[in-house]
Every structure is written in C-alpha cells, then in structure tokens.
C-alpha positions, 0 to 999 in steps of 0.5 A: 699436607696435614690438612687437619689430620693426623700423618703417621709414621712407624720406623721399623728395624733393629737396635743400633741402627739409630731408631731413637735418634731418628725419632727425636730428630722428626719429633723436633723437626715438628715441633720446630713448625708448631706441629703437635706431635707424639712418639712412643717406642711400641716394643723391643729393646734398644739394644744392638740386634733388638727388634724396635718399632717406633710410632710418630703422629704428627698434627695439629691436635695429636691425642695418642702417640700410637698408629692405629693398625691400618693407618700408617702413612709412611714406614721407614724400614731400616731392616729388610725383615723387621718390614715384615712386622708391621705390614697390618699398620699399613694400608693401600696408601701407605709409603714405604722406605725400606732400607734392603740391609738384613741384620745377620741372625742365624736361621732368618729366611734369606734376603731373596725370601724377605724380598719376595714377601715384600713385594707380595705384602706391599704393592703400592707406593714403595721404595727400597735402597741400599741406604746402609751400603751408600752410607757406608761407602760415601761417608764410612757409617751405615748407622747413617742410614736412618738419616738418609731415609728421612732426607729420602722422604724430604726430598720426595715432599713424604713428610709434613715437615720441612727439609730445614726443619729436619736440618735445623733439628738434627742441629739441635738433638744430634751432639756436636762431633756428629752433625757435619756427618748427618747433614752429609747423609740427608745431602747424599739422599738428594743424589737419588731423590725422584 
C-alpha cells in the first residue's frame, strides 16, 4: 500500500474519547512492521470536551510528523462537528470515517446541520456509523469507538498496517484490565466491514 510513499492519517474528535491511545496503538502497530512513523498532537487539550486533532505519518522514511494540508489519506473522526476542522487536509482521495456522535455543547449546529455539511465537503470516499452507539451497546463503553474505526479501516485494507499488528499493539500499549474489551471492539468492527 506505502509503495515508497508517505500514508497520512489525521484522528480528529474531543477529549475523552481516546485520541491519544488510538494514536499510540497505530504508532505501535507500525513500528511492530518496521514502518517509520511519526506522531504529533497539532492542538487542543486532552481534556473531556477539548478539541483534539492528532497526525500520524507512516513510511519507509518519515521526515515530520505533520500532514501537509490537502494530503490526508485517511480521517478518523470520532466527533461529527470536529469533521468539519480538517476538511483542508483532505483531498478528493482522502477516506473518511466518521463516527455520527456529536459532544453536547450548547449553541453548536445541530447533528441535521453537521450532516448536511458533511456531506457537501466530502464527496468521495466516506463512511459514517454510530460507532459511539454500537460500543456502547455491545460492550457497555462508547469511548471504544476509536477502537472500532480502526478495526473498520483494517478490515476494509484502509491502513498500511496489518489487523494483527494493530491486535499485537493494542497488547502491547493498552493496560492489562483493558485489553479483552479492545480486542472486542476491533471483533465487532468486522460485523460491518464492506
């Protein structure tokens, strides 16, 4: 998939939601295939409701952890509205996997709103589910819904790493108590893979 280039990733949503965690998993997952990659946290605060976007470039030689504007190669959105902030890293290629749960701020535009602006900004590749709902109702934690989109994207061959390297890394930055319940969530993902 890499073919000697860079594979971009912007993870997008709020704080609370596992952003970091999902960030150390992928990282790992590549490292674990002899991938270079790097990581940064471009803004917001890792708190509960903080904006928080996250860059990931995966490679053979990976120079700077930030995406370029317009290169994004796949967006995982785990917040319907924070979608809306990265739309200029993306591109008519560009994958995205939104997740349809919208932190309840007073005053933001309503879900109809964000939908429809969704689905005027994006018109390639792009797949919304109620991750945050299914996690919740098949093993009790919405928070899983990071987890899930990135089973998603493995089943669906959208990342340059391997299902069991992302299995092997959840083992290896997840604590113990927790990673039954992940694994879970990357299992539930393959119910509704295309």
């Amino acid at each position: 998939m890499l073919k000697n280039r860079i594979f971009n990733i912007i993870i997008v949503g709020t704080g609370g939601q596992g952003l970091i965690t999902l960030l150390q998993i992928i990282a790992e997952a590549a490292d674990i295939q002899d991938l270079d990659v790097k990581t940064a946290e471009l803004h917001g605060l890792s708190q509960r409701g903080g904006s928080i976007s996250t860059h990931i470039r995966i490679g053979k030689k990976v120079e700077t952890p930030l995406v370029p504007v317009g290169s994004a190669d796949l967006v995982i959105s785990l917040e319907y509205l924070e979608t809306l902030r990265v739309l200029s890293y993306a591109n008519s290629e560009t994958i995205f996997l939104i997740n349809n749960y919208s932190f309840p701020f007073l005053g933001t535009i309503s879900e109809k709103e964000i939908e429809k602006k969704i689905n005027q900004a994006i018109t390639g590749n792009k797949h919304i589910c109620a991750a945050s709902e299914l996690c919740q109702n098949e093993l009790g934690k919405e928070v899983l819904s990071g987890i899930y989109l990135l089973g998603f994207a493995c089943y669906n061959d959208l990342l340059p790493i391997k299902l069991e390297s992302v299995k092997k890394a959840i083992r290896q930055v997840v604590p113990k108590n927790y990673q039954e319940i992940n694994l879970k969530a990357i299992e539930l993902a393959s119910k509704n893979a295309n």
